[in-house]
Each structure stands twice: as structure tokens, then as C-alpha cells.
N, C-alpha and C positions, 0 to 999 in steps of 0.2 A: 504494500500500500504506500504510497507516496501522497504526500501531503501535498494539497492544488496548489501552492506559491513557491516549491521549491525544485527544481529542475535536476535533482539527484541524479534519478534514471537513463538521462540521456546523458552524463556527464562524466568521464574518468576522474575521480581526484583523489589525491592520496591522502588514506586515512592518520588523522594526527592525535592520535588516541592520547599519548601523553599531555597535548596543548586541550584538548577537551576535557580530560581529568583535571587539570588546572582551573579550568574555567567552570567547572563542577562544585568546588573547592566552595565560593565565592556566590552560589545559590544561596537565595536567602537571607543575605547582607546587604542591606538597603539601605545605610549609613555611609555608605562611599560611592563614586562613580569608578566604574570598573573599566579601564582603557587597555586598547588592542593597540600596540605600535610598531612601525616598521617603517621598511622602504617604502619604493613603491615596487608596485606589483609580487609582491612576497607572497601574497596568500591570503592579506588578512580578513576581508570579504569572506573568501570561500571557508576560512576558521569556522566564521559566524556561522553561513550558514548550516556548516558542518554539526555545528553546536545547537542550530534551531533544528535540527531534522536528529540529531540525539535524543534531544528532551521530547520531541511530539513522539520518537516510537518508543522512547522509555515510559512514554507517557506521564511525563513529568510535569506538562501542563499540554493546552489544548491551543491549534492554533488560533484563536481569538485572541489570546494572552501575547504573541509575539508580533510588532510591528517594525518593520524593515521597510526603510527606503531606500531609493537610489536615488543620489542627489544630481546625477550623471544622463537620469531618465525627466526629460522637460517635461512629460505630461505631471509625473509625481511633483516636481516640486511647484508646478504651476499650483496643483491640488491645497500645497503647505502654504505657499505666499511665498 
């Protein structure tokens, strides 16, 4: 089952099990902003999503809960302002 907003199935990426245990870590702690940093093009997109297709089949929470943009896509941020 693939969840409708994430394009897993069609896509090779390599699993980052230990960067997802990390970011596992840090569920639930809602006292801090939790930052991904890098280059560019390192990955850390694909992280997230990695991490939102995690939690929806550990079902750790339901996709209503997770909101992702792309700032990169004009229709969405036209949608934000």
C-alpha cells in the first residue's frame, strides 16, 4: 500500500535506516525545532520523505497529520502566499 502523496513505488532510493532511527529519536518532543542540514542535493528531501512513508506504515500516525511542501512547486506556494 503506498500512501497517495508519496511517490515510493516508482522511485529507487536508498534506505537510510540509521538517519530514520535518528529522527525517530526526536518523536514527540515538541519543545524544539528539529533541523535536516546539508548540501545541496545530498538527500535531505528524500530523508523526509523517507521518514513520512516510515511513520504512515508503522502507522505511527495517519496521513492527515503530515504536511509537506514544495517550495520549488509555484502552484503550492501560490496556495501559502
Amino acid at each position: 500500500m503506498q500512501p497517495k502523496g508519496l511517490k515510493m513505488a516508482s522511485e529507487i532510493l536508498i534506505q537510510r535506516t540509521d538517519y530514520i532511527e535518528k529522527l525517530k529519536n526526536w518523536l514527540g518532543q515538541t519543545d524544539l525545532v528539529k533541523i535536516v542540514t546539508g548540501v545541496r542535493r545530498c538527500g535531505k528531501s528524500k530523508l523526509l520523505e523517507l521518514f513520512q512513508w516510515d511513520l504512515l506504515r508503522n502507522k505511527t500516525t495517519t496521513e492527515n497529520h503530515i504536511i509537506s511542501i514544495n517550495l520549488e512547486d509555484p502552484e503550492q506556494t501560490k496556495k501559502i502566499g
